[in-house]
C-alpha positions in Angstrom: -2.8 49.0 5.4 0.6 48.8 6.5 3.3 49.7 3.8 7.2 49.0 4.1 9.5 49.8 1.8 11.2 47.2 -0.4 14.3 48.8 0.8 13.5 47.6 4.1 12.9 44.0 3.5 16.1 42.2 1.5 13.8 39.2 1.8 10.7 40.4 0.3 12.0 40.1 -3.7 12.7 36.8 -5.4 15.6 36.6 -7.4 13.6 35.6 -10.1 10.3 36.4 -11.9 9.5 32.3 -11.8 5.7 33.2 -13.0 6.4 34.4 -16.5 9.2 32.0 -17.6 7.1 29.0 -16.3 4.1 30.1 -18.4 6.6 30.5 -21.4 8.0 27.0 -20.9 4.6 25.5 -20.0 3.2 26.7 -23.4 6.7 26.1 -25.4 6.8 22.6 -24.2 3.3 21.9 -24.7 3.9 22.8 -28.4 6.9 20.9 -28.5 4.9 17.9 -27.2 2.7 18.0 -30.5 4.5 15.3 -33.0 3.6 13.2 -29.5 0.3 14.3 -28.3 -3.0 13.9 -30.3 -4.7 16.9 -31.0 -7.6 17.9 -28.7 -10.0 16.0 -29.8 -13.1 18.9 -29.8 -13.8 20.2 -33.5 -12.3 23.4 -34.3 -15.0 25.7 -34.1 -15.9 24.6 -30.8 -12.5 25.0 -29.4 -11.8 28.6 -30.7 -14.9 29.9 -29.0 -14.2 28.1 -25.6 -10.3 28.6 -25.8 -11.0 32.0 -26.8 -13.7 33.0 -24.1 -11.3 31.1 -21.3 -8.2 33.3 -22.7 -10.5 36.5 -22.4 -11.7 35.5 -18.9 -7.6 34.9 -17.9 -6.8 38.4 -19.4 -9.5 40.0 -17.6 -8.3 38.9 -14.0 -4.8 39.9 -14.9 -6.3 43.4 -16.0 -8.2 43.7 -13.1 -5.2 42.7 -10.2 -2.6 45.1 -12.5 -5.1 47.9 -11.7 -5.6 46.9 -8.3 -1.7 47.3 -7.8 -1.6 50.3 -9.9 -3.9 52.5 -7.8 -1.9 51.1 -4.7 1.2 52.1 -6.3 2.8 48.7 -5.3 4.6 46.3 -8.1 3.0 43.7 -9.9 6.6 42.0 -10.8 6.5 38.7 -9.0 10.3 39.6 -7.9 9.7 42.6 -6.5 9.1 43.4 -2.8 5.4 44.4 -2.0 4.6 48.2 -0.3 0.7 47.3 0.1 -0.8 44.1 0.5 -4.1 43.7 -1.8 -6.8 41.8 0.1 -10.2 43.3 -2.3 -11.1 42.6 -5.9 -10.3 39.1 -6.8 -7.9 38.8 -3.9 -11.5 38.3 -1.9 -11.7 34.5 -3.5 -7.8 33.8 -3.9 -4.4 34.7 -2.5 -2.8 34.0 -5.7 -5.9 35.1 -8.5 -2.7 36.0 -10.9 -1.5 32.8 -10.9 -5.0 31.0 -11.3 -5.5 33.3 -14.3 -2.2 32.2 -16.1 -3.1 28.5 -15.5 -6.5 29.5 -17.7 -4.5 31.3 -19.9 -2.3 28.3 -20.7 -5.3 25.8 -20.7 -7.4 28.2 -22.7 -4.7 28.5 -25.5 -4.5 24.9 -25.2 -8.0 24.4 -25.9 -8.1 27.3 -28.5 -5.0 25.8 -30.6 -6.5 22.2 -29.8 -2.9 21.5 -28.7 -3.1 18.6 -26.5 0.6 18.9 -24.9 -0.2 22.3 -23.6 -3.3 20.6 -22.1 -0.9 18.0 -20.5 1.4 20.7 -19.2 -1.2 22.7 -17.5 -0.9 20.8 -14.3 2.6 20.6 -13.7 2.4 24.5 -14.6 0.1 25.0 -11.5 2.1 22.7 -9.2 5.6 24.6 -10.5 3.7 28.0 -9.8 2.6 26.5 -6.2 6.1 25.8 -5.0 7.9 28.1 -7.1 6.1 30.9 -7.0 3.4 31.1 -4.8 4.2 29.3 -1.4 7.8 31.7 -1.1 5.8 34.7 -2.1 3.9 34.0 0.6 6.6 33.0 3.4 8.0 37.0 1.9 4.3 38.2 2.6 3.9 37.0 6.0 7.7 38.5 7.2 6.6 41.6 5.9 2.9 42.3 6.7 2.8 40.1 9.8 -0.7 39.8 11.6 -2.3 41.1 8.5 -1.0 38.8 5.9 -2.0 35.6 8.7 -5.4 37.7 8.8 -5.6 37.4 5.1 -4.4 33.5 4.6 -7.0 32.3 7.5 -10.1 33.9 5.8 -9.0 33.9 1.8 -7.7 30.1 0.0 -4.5 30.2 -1.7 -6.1 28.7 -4.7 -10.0 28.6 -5.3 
């Protein structure tokens, strides 16, 4: 796999870590939409197992892709320029299995905290990630890695 240094590629790092602060405002203004939104209307034991098992299933994808990064010593920071593109481990279903997982993160603490505005918020989280976050990421990822990248992104879907 072909590796460039960050150093080498101004445009290969955001200015901003866009993933993290839009699953921080998805969740606070989900919240904030509860004096508004009805609670979820499944009863409460029901909704901490599912929430819980959808939050563990989330978690466990981002555990997995860190690890993935960490033995190919390239960053997980969403702003940070790329030394190795990852094409195995969940990255066989999904260019963006990071961003998938913290849309079920978000809709699992929904469900788990039967908080019907986080629920509502899930959506716009995954189109905000899309354009945000994903589609430049992946303009950066093409510049840098080239045929492999456009290798990757004909055989792989961005989402699922």
């Amino acid at each position: 796999m072909p590796q460039t240094p960050a150093s080498q590629n101004p445009a290969a790092s955001a200015r901003f870590p866009w993933p993290p602060a839009l699953v921080a405002l998805a969740l606070a203004g989900g919240f904030a939409l509860g004096p508004v939104a009805p609670d979820w209307p499944l009863a409460r034991a029901p909704s901490l197992a599912i929430g819980g098992v959808i939050i563990l299933c989330a978690l466990a994808v981002d555990l997995w892709c860190a690890s993935l990064f960490r033995r190919r010593h390239t960053t997980l920071a969403p702003h940070r320029a790329a030394s190795t593109l990852i094409v195995d481990g969940p990255y066989r279903y999904s260019r963006n299995p990071i961003y998938i997982a913290h849309i079920c993160l978000v809709i699992g603490i929904g469900v788990f905290t039967r908080a019907s505005g986080v629920l509502l918020l899930a959506p716009v989280l995954a189109l905000a990630l899309d354009r945000l976050s994903a589609a430049p990421e992946e303009k950066r990822l093409a510049e840098q890695f080239g045929p492999e990248f456009r290798a990757f992104a004909a055989r792989t879907r961005r989402w699922i």
